[in-house]
ROZA-248264 format. One line per 4 residues: their letters; for each residue x negated, y, z of C-alpha. Coordinates in nm, 4 decimals, always signed. Each point is the difference from the previous one (the first is absolute). Example, Ala and Ser with C-alpha at 12.3 -4.5 7.8 and 13.67 -1.06 7.14 Angstrom:
BEGIN
as) -1.2300:-0.4500:+0.7800; -0.1370:+0.3440:-0.0660
end
This chain:
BEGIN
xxxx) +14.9393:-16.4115:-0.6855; +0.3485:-0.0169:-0.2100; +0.0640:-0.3668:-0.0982; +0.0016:-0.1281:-0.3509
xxxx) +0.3768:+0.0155:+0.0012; +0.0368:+0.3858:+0.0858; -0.2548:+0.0591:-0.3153; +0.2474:-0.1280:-0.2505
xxxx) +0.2879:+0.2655:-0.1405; -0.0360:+0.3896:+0.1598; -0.1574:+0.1900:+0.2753; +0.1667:+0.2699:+0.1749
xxxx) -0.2761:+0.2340:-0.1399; +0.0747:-0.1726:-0.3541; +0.3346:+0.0884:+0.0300; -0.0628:+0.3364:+0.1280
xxxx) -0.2391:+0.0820:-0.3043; +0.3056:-0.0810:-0.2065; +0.2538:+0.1590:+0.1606; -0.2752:+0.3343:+0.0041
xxxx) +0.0117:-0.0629:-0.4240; +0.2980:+0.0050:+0.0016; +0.0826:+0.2886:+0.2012; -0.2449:+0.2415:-0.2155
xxxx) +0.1401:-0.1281:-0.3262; +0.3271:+0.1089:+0.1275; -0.1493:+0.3582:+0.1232; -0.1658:+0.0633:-0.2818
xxxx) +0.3396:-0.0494:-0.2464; +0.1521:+0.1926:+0.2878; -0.1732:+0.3206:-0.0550; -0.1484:-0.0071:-0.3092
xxxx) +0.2251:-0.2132:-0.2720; +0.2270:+0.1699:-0.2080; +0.0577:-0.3343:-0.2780; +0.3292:-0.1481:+0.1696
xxxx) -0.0747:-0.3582:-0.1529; -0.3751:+0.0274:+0.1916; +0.1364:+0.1626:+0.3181; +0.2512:-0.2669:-0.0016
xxxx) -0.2752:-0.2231:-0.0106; -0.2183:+0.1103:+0.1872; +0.2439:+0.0028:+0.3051; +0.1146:-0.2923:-0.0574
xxxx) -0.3485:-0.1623:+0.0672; -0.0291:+0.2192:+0.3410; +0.3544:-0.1923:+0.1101; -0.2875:-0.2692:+0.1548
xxxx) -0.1573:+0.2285:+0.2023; +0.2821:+0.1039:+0.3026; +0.0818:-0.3898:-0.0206; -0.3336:-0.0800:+0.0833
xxxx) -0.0660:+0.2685:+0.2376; +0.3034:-0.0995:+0.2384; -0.1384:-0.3421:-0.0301; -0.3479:+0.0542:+0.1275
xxxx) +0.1424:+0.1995:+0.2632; +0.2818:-0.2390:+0.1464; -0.3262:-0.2239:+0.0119; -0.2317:+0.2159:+0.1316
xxxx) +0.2189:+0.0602:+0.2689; +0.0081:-0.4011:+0.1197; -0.3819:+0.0373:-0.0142; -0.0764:+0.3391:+0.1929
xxxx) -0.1976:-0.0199:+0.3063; +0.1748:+0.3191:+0.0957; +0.3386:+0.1618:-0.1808; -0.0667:+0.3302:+0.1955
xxxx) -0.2987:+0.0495:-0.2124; +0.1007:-0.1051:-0.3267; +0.3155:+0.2573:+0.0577; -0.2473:+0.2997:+0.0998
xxxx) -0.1914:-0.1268:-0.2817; +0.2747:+0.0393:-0.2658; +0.1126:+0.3295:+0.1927; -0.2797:+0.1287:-0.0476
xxxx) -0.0824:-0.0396:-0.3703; +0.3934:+0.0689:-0.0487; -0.0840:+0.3423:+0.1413; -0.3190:+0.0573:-0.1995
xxxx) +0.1448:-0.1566:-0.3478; +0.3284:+0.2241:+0.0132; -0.1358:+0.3581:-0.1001; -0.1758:-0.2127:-0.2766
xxxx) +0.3199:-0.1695:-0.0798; +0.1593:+0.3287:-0.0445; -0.2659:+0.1471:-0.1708; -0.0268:-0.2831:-0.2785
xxxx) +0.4057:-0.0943:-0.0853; +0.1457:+0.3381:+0.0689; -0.2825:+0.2623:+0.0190; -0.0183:+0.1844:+0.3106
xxxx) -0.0873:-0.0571:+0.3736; +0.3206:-0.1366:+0.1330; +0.3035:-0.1051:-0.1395; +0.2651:-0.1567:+0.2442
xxxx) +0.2045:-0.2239:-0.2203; -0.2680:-0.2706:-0.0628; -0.2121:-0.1708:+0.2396; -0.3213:-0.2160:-0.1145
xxxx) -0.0355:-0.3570:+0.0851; -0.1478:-0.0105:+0.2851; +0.3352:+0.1095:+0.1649; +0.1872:-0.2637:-0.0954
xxxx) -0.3006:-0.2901:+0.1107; -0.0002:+0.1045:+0.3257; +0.3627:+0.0354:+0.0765; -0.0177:-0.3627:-0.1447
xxxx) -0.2964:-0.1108:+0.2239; +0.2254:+0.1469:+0.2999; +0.3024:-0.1893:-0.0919; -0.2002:-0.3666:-0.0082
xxxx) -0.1783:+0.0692:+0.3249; +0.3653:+0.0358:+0.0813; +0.0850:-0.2845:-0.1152; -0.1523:-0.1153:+0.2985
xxxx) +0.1771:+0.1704:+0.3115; +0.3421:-0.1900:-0.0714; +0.3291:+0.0176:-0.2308; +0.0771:+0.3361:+0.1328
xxxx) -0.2916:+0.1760:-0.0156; -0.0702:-0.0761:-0.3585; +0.3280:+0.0214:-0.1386; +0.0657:+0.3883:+0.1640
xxxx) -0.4567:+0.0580:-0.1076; +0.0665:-0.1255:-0.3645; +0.3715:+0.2168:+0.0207; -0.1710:+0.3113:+0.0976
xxxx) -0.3094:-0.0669:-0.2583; +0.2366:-0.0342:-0.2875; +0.1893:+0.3349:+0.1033; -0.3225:+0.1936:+0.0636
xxxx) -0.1538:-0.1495:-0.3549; +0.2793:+0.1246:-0.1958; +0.0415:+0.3183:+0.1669; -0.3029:+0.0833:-0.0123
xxxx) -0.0451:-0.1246:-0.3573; -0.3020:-0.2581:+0.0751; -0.1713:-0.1242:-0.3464; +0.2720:-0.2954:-0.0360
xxxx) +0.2536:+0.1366:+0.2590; +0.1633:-0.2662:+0.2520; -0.0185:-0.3258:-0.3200; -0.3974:+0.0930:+0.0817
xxxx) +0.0042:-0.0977:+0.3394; +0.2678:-0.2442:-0.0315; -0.2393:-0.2285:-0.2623; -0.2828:+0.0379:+0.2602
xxxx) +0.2372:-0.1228:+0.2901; +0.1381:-0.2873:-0.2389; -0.3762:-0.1321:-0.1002; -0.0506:+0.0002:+0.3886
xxxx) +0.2557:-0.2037:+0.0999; +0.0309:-0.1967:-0.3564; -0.3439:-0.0514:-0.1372; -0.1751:-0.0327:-0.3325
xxxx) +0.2572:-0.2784:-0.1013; +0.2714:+0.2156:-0.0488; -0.1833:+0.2473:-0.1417; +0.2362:-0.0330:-0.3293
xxxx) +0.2793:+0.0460:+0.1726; -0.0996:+0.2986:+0.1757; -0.1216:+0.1646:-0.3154; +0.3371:-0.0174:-0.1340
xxxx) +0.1938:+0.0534:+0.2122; -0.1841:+0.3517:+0.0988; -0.0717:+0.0691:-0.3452; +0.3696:-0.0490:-0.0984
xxxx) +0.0928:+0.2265:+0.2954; -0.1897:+0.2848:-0.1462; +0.1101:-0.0087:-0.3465; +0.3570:-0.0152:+0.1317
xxxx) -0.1109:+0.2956:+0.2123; -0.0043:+0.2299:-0.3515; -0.4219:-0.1135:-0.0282; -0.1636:-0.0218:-0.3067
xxxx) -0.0058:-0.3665:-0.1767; -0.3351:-0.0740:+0.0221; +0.0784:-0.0233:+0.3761; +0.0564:-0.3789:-0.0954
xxxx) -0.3124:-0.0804:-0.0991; -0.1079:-0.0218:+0.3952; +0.1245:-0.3240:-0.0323; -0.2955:-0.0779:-0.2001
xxxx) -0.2343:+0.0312:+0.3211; +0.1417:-0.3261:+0.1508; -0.2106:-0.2697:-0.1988; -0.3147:+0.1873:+0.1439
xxxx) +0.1481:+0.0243:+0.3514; +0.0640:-0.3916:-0.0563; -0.3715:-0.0392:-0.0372; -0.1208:+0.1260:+0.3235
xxxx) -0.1895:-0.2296:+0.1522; +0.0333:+0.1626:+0.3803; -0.4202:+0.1106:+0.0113; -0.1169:+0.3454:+0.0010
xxxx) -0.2009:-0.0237:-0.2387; -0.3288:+0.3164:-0.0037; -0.1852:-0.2042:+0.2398; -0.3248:+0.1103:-0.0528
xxxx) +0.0862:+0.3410:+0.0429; +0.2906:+0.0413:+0.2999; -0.0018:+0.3511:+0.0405; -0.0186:+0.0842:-0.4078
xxxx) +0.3084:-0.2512:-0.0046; +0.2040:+0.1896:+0.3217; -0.0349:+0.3418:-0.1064; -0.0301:-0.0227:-0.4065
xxxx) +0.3306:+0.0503:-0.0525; +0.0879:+0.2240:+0.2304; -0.2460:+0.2293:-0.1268; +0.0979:-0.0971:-0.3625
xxxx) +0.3702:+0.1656:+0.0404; -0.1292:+0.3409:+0.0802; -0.3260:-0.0030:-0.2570; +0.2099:-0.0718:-0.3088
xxxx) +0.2930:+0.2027:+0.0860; -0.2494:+0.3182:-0.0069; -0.2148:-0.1015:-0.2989; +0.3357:-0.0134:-0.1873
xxxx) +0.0556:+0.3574:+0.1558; -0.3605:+0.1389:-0.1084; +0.1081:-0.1415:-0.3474; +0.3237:+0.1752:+0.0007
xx) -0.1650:+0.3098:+0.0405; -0.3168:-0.0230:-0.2078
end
């Protein structure tokens, strides 16, 4: 049972359910929002979402019984959520200049568990993982997986830092403005409180958002073309 302690501030699943919030907000001005002032918004408020995501992950991967499953796990719904991905931002089956999520968490997940095997090995994994990300265009490129790798080896405490620095990197990178609003996630990521949180239902909690990618990436396709 998770101590009185772990109770106070967020849960991973908390934090997940906000990051997920924040990720459909930002879809939804994505595809459908026209008003600059509310897409502006709008994306502004799904800043929090990649912030949190690399979080959970760079956690998630201290915690995992076994990083060979978690990375067929994320291959996996990476393979299943791209045609969807395509289908929803850019409407048709495949389109090879953007990558969903998924990509970019599990070259992340691969370059902490590298983290492991020595200096070397992580500096030429995370080298090779940056490369790959930007050429082939990852959601969030090589910053993506760099933010993941710095909240792995850095923690929640620096979670500010890490926010602006990547945020900053991206605007300088030609990125729209709202891009600085990721910074926003770091108060939240300051209130993890290290449980899991979605104890009384483990296997809703595991697979949830995995599932919730896919499922809300298509229902924003079926509305597209309704």
């Amino acid at each position: 049972m998770e101590s009185a302690a772990k109770l106070k501030g967020l849960s991973s699943f908390q934090l997940s359910v906000i990051a997920a919030a924040s990720m459909t907000v930002d879809h939804i001005a994505a595809v459908f929002v026209g008003d600059p002032e509310l897409y502006f918004a709008m994306r502004a408020v799904g800043r929090l979402a990649f912030m949190i995501f690399a979080f959970i992950i760079s956690q998630s991967v201290r915690k995992s019984s076994s990083i060979k499953r978690f990375c067929m796990r994320l291959m996996l719904f990476a393979v299943i959520s791209e045609p969807i991905f395509d289908l929803a931002f850019y409407g048709r089956l495949n389109f090879n200049l953007h990558q969903n999520i998924f990509f970019t968490l599990l070259t992340g997940v691969i370059c902490c568990a590298a983290m492991k095997k020595g200096k070397v090995i992580a500096a030429v994994t995370v080298a090779i993982a940056v490369i790959t990300a930007e050429l082939l265009c990852f959601d969030y490129g090589g910053a993506g997986v760099l933010l993941i790798v710095a909240f792995y080896l850095l923690g929640k405490k620096y979670a500010a830092l890490i926010g602006a620095v990547i945020s900053l990197s991206f605007v300088a990178n030609g990125d729209a403005l709202f891009e600085l609003f990721m910074i926003a996630a770091a108060p939240l990521i300051n209130l993890y409180n290290g449980s899991r949180g979605g104890m009384s239902a483990p296997k809703f909690r595991k697979w949830f958002f995995y599932l919730y990618y896919p499922a809300h990436l298509l229902i924003i396709y079926i509305l597209c073309i309704v």
